[in-house]
C-alpha positions, 0 to 999 in steps of 0.5 A, a space after each residue: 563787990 560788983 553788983 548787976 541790977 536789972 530793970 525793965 521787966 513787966 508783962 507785955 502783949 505778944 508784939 509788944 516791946 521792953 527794953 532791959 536794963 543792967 546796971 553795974 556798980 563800979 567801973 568794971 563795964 568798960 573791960 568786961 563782956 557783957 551778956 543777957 541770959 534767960 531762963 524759962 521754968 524748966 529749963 536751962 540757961 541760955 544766952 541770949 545776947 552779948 556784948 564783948 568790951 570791944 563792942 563785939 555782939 553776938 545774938 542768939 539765932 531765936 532773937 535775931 533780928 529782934 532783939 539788940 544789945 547795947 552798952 553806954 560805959 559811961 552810965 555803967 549800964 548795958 541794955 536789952 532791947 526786945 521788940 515784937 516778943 513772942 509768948 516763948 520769950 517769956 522768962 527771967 533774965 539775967 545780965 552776966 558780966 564777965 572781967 576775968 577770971 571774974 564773973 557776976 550774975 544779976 538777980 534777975 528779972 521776970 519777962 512774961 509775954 501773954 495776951 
């Protein structure tokens, strides 16, 4: 049974930065692509940020230029890197491995950027 744990949420100031991290049980992080999601009260999940096993990324247009997304397959950890937040970042996020036909979800973490 793979398991994703996320860490790294928190409250922050707007500007301010966090970085997300998704640890993954086993040694399934080096074949799988590897996501960030988020969900906002109300609204649909989203991708955010991905990852591919061939270090292939892919940023969503609302974050680009602000968030990065990086993997280390040695610590079976992929991170989220959020800097200069805004208020509509706040969400919970989810890390999402996919090695199919096989896919996992994280329980999720809280952002919440507020002043």
């Amino acid at each position: 049974q793979v398991q994703l744990v996320e860490s790294g949420g928190g409250l922050v100031q707007p500007g301010g930065s966090l970085r997300l991290s998704c640890a993954a049980s086993g040694s399934i992080l080096s074949t799988s692509a590897m996501a960030w999601y988020r969900q906002a009260p109300g609204k649909q999940r989203d991708l955010v940020a991905r990852i591919n096993s061939g270090g292939t990324i892919n940023i969503a247009d609302s974050v680009k230029g602000r968030f990065t997304i990086s993997r280390d397959n040695a610590k079976n950890t992929v991170y989220l890197q959020m800097n200069s937040l805004k208020p509509e970042d706040t969400a919970v996020y989810y890390c999402n491995a996919q090695n199919d036909p096989f896919v996992y979800w994280g329980q999720g973490t809280q952002v919440t950027v507020s002043s």
